[in-house]
C-alpha positions in Angstrom: 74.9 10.5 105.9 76.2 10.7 102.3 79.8 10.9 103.8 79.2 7.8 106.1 77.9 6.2 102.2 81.2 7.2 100.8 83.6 6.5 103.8 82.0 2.6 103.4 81.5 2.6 99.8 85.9 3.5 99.5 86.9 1.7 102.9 85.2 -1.4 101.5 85.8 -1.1 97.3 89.5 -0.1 97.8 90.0 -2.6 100.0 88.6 -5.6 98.4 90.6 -4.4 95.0 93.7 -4.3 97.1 93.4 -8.3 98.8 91.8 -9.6 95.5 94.2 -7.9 93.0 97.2 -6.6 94.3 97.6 -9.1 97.0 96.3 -12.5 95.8 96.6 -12.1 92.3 99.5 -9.5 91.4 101.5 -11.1 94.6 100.7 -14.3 95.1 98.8 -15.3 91.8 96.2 -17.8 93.2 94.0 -17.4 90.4 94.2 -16.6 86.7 92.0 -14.0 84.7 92.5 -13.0 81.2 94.1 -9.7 79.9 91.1 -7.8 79.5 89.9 -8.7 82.9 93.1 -8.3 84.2 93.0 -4.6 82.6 89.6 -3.8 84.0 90.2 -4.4 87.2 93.7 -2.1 87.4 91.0 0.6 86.1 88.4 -0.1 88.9 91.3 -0.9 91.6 92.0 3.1 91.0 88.4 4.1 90.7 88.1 2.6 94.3 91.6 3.7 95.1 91.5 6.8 94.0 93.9 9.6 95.5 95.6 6.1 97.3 96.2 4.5 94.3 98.7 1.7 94.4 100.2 -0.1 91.7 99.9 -4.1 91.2 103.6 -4.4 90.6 104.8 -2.0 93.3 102.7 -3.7 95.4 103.5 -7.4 94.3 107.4 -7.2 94.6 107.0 -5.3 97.8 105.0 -8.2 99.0 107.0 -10.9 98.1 109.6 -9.1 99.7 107.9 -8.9 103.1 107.2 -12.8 102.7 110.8 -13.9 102.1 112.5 -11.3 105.0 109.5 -10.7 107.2 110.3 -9.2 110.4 114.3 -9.0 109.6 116.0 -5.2 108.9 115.4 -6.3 104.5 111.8 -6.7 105.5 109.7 -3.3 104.0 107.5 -3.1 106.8 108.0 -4.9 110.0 107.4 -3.4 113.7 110.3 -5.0 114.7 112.4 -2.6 112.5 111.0 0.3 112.9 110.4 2.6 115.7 106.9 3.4 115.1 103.7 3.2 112.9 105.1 6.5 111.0 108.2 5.4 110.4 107.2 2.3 109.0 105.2 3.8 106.9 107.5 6.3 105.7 110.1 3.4 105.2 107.3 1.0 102.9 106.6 4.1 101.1 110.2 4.9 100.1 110.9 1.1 99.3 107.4 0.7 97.0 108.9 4.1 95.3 112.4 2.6 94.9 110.5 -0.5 93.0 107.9 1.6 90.7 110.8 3.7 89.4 113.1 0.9 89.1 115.6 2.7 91.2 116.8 -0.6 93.3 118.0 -3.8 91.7 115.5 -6.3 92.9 116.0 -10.2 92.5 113.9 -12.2 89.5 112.2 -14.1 92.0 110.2 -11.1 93.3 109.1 -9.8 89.8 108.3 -13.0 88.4 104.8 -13.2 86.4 103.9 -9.9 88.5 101.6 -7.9 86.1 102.4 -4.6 84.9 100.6 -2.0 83.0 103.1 1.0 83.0 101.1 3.3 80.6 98.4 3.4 82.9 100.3 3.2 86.1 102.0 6.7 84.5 98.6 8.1 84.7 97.1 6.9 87.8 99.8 7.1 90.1 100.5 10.5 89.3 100.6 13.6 91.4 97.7 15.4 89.1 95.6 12.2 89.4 96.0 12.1 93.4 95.3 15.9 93.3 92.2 15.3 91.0 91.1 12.8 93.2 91.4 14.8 96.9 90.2 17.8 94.7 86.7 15.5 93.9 86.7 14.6 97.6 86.9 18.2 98.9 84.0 18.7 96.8 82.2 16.4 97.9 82.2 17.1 101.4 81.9 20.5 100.5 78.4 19.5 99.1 77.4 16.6 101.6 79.3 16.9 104.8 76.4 18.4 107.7 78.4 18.4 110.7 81.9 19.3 111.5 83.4 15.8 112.6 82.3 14.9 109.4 85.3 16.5 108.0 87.9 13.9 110.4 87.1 11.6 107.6 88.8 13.3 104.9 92.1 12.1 105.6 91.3 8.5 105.9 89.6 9.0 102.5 92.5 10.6 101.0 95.1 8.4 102.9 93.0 4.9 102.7 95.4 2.4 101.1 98.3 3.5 103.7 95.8 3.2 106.8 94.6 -0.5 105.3 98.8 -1.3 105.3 99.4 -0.3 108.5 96.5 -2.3 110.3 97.7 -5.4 108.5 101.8 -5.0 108.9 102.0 -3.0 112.2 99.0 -4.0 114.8 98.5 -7.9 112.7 102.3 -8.1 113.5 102.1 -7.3 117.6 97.7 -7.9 118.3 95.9 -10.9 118.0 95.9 -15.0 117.8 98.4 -17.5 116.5 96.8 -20.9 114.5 100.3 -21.4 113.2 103.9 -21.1 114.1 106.2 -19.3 111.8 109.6 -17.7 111.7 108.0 -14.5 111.7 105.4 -12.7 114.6 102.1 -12.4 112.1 98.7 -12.7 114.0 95.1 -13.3 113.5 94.2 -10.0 114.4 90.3 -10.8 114.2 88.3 -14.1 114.9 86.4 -12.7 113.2 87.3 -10.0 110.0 84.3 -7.6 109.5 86.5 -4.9 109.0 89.5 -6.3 107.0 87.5 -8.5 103.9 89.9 -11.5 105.4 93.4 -9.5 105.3 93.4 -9.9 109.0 93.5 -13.3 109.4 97.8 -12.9 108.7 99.4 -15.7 110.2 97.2 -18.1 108.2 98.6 -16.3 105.3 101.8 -16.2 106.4 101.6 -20.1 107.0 100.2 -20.2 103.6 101.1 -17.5 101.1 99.5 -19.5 98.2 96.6 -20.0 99.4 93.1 -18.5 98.3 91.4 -18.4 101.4 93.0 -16.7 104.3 90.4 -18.5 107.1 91.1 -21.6 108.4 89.5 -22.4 111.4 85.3 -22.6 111.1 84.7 -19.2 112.6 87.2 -17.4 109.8 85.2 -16.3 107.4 86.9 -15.0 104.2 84.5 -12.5 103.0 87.0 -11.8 99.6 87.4 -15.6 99.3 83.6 -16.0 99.1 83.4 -13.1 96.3 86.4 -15.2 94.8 84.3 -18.5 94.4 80.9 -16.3 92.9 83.5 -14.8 90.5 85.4 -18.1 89.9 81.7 -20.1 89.0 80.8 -17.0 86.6 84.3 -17.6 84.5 85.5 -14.0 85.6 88.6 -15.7 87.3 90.0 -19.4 87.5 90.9 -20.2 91.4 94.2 -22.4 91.1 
């Protein structure tokens, strides 16, 4: 049972640190939190992250890009564009490389305000700190795992933060509901998102990239946005 605990305990944590940092904060800024906090969480985004660690400005431009050219041949991820779910992936990982090592020339409008902590970024997205973590997570199976199917889950572990992208930009862009029309094919992929902490309500957030809460209609609960108000009402963060 102990890998079932950890499988959750990551699927859930690196999740919520990717949609509540990288996505609403370091992307689309709809709430403010102070330097130290800010800090923090980048340190607790990779303790959930771990071997999949992604970093808030990689992940911010990238985003903003996928906003302004979703589902045309500039957009980094779009099933539209690509052949199939590895090759989208392949293609998002080359162009959130490209952006980390500054080796494109992106426009101001993407990088604007998005926060950056290169020091640290140097650490944690490094290939020793990704071979440190899968290292741990070996180990830990080693110790814990009591079956041999047990063992399928060590990918997803190790691969997490890729798996949570390509639910979101591949199947949310070709499964599901529409609320809202856009210039773009996002879906709902869930009435109702136990499994996606409110990422998969996408073309509410598509219709509205600003905005906090990702449900709109009364059976779209936002399970991040809810976190979002505790943290909000303790002072941790400032909802805009």
């Amino acid at each position: 049972m102990e890998v079932i605990y950890l499988l959750v305990i990551l699927w859930y944590g690196g999740l919520f640190f990717q949609t509540f940092f990288l996505h609403r904060y370091a992307a689309h800024q709809t709430f403010y939190m102070s330097k130290t906090a800010e800090k923090v969480t980048y340190i607790l985004t990779w303790l959930f992250q771990g071997s999949n660690y992604l970093s808030a400005y990689g992940y911010g431009v990238m985003h903003r890009m996928h906003h302004a050219y979703a589902d045309t041949e500039k957009d980094p991820h779009s099933p539209k564009f690509d052949e199939n779910v590895l090759k989208m992936m392949w293609r998002t990982k080359n162009v959130y490389q490209d952006i980390n090592q500054q080796r494109i020339e992106v426009d101001e409008k993407f990088t604007k305000n998005v926060p950056q902590w290169l020091a640290f970024d140097r650490i944690a997205s490094s290939r020793i700190s990704r071979v440190i973590w899968t290292l741990l997570y070996v180990l830990f199976f080693l110790q814990f795992a009591t079956a041999w199917w047990q063992w399928l889950f060590l990918p997803v572990i190790i691969l997490m933060a890729p798996i949570h992208g390509v639910i979101i930009n591949w199947y949310a862009h070709i499964y599901g509901y529409v609320n809202f029309k856009v210039k773009d094919t996002s879906k709902n992929l869930l009435p109702f998102d136990f499994l996606m902490m409110g990422e998969a309500y996408h073309n509410n957030h598509h219709k509205y990239g600003g905005r906090a809460n990702f449900g709109v209609r009364w059976h779209e609960f936002d399970p991040t946005y809810f976190i979002m108000r505790i943290l909000n009402r303790l002072g941790v963060i400032k909802l805009i």
